[in-house]
C-alpha angles and dihedrals in degrees: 000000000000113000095254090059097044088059090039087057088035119121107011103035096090084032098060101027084060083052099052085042104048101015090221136106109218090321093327127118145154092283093055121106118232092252081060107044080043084053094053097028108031137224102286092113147112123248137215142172096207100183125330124310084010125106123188114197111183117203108193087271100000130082124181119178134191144193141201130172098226134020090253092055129095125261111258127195129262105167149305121221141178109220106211092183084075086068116111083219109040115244100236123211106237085053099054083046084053099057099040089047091057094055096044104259106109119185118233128212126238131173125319116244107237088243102087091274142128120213133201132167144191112211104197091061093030088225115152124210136216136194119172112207105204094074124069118259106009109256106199128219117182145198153192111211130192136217121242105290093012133047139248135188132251137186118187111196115205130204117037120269148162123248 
């Protein structure tokens, strides 16, 4: 890799490979309540109530959600994502692919979107990527999402970029 892609790759490449990989942050992952995801990550968030029954914590680069459908029930994950775009240096995809390709996790394409998207995914971790193509470069952001009642990974790449 030439130096100005190293640093292009730079702060959130082994960050965000370990989360396509794992799905978690630190431990954390969609399934975890919010008392769980406070107690690894701390408390240092920001919290919404995005609509009823639904709570938003953001983390810097990581996002998790939850739902419930009334205030005595328990917290249930929506999500957790890591939102590339928030990098200073945009993650590009090829180099994600890069890095996932040397330690044995490839991504694997599926079908675009429609919407102008890529997207890639790793099964095992059930993280989703991806990568908007209507932006340079390809910067990634990634999830895992959950189904109603259980949780699932996402990553969303953003800008467009060859793998």
């Amino acid at each position: 890799m030439s130096e100005p892609e190293s640093r292009r790759a730079g702060p959130g490449l082994e960050f965000f490979t370990g989360f396509v990989v794992s799905g978690t942050v630190g431990g954390a992952d969609a399934t975890s309540t919010p008392g769980e995801v406070t107690a690894i990550l701390g408390d240092g968030f920001v919290e919404s109530l995005t609509g009823p029954g639904q709570l938003l914590r953001c983390f810097d680069l990581v996002e998790f959600a939850w739902q419930r459908d009334a205030p005595v029930e328990p917290w249930l994950g929506l999500y957790a994502t890591v939102q590339t775009h928030r990098l200073e240096v945009p993650l590009l995809i090829g180099d994600l692919a890069a890095s996932l390709g040397r330690i044995g996790f490839p991504l694997v394409e599926v079908a675009p979107d429609g919407t102008g998207c890529r997207r890639f995914v790793r099964a095992d971790s059930r993280v989703g990527v991806l990568v908007d193509e209507e932006r340079r470069g390809a910067a990634a952001d990634g999830a895992r999402l959950v189904r109603p009642r259980s949780s699932r990974r996402a990553v969303t790449m953003v800008p467009g970029g060859r793998t």
